[in-house]
N, C-alpha and C positions, 0 to 999 in steps of 0.2 A: 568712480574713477573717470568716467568720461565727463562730469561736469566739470571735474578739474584740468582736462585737458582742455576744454573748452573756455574754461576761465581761469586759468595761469597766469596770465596777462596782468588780471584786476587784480588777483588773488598777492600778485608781487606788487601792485603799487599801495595795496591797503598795508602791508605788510612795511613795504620801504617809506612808507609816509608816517606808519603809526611808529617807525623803529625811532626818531628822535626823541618823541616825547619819553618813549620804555626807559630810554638809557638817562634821559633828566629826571625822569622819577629815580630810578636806582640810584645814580651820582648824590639825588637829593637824601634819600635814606640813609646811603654810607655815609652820605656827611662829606660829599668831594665837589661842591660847587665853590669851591675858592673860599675866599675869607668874605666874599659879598657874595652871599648866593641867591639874592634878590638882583641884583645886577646880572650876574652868571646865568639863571633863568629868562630874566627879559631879553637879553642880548642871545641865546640861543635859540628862544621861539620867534624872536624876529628873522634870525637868518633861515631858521627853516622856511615859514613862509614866504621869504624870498626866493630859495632855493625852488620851492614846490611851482612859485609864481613861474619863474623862467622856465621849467621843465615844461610848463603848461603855454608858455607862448611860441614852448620850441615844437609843439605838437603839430600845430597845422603846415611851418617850413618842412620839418620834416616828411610828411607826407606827400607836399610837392613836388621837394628835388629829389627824394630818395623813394615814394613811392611807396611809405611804409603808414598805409592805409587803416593798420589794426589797431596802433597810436592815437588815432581821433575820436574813439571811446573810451579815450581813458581822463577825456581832458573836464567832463564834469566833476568825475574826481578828484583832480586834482586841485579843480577852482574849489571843492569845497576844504577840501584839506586844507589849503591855503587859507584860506578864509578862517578855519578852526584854529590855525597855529596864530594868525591876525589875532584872534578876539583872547586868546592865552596871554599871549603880548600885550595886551592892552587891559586885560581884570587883573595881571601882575603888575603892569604900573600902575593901575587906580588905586586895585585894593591894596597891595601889601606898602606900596611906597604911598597912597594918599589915602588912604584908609576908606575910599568909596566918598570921602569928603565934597559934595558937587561943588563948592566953594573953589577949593582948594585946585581943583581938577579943572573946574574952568580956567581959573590964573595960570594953570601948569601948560594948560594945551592952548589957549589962546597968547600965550607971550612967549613963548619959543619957536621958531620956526618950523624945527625939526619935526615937533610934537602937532603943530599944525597940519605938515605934509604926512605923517604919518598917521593922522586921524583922518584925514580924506582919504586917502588909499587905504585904511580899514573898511569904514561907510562905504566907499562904492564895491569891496571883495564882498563883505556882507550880503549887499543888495544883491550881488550877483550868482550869489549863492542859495539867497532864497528862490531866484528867480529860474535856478536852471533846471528844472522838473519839467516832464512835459506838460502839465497842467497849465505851467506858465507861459509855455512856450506859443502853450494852441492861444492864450488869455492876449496876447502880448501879438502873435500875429509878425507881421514885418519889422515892425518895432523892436522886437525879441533880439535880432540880431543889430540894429545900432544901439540897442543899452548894451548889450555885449561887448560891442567893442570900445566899452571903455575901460577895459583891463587893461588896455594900451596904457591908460591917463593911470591908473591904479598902478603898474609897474614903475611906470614915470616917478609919482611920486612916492614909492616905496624905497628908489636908488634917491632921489633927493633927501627924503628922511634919512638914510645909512649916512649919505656923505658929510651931511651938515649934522649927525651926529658925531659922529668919527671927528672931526674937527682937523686934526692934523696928518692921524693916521688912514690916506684917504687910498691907500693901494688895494685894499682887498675892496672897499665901496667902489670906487672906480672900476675896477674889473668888472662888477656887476653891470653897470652902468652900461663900459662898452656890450658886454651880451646884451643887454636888454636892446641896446639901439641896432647893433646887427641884424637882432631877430624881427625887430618893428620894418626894418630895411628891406629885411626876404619877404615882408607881408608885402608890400606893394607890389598892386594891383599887375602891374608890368615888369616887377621884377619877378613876379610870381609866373608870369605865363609864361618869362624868356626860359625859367627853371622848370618849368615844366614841360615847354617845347623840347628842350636838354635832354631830359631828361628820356621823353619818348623816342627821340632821337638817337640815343643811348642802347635803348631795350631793343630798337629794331635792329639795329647797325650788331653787337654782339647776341644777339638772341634771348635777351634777358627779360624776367619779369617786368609787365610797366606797370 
């Protein structure tokens, strides 16, 4: 009972990260993935990983201006989750729509835009997932943290692939889009410390946690 109280936290985001894929397996068994359920598949493991993406850029903003400190352990989590739901999305479009064909899969992802942006923002969630053990971290040194911050560029082009998928239906891609630039906004350097000075300024003045 007390490691649960101590890890409630992790224990809810394994939990709310693994709950997408449960309810696509079950939808897939009863037979409720629409009349294309290889589309219905792709287009749901791609928006989780985006969903997981944003949750995971919104971790270090929130920490700054809200002070919720306990949220910055959860964010390797999340970058792998994301990265897990990335490589679902992408063995369902190789394998089930190109049959693993490298032929075919070249032509597919080299002559559409989408599938372009969408395959660099996989490759670098990948790499960043292999990379975020401490093993790596100690391996990797200073460095550790600018390969890291190209989740930036991997967000970037994960809203660029939704949009230029979506083609015309661009309200729900766009929405993401604006989050994702909001959130890259609150990362800068001097927007961060004006929200942090805020913030302590905040905790003294009503007597609040900082």
């Amino acid at each position: 009972m007390v490691w649960i109280r101590n890890k409630w936290r992790l224990l809810v985001t394994h939990g709310g990260a693994l709950l997408p894929l449960a309810v696509l397996l079950f939808d897939w068994y009863m037979g409720n993935l629409t009349a294309n359920p290889i589309r219905a598949a792709t287009l749901r493991t791609g928006k989780s990983a985006l969903v997981l993406l944003v949750l995971l850029l919104a971790c270090t903003p929130l920490n700054t201006f809200l002070g919720l400190s306990w949220v910055l352990p959860l964010r390797k989590w999340l970058g792998i989750y994301t990265a897990f739901y990335a490589g679902i999305h992408f063995a369902i479009f190789a394998g089930l729509d190109y049959g693993f064909d490298l032929v075919l899969l070249r032509d597919a992802i080299f002559e559409k835009r989408y599938a372009i942006a969408g395959f660099a923002s996989g490759i670098i969630l990948l790499v960043l997932a292999i990379t975020s053990t401490q093993g790596w971290k100690k391996r990797l040194g200073n460095r550790w943290k600018q390969l890291h911050r190209l989740v930036y560029l991997a967000a970037s082009l994960a809203v660029v692939h939704y949009v230029w998928l979506a083609k015309s239906n661009l309200g729900e891609p766009l929405l993401y889009g604006v989050i994702v630039v909001l959130l890259l906004v609150l990362r800068i350097p001097h927007i961060s410390r004006l929200g942090r000075r805020l913030r302590l300024s905040l905790s003294k003045k009503y007597n609040l946690p900082a």
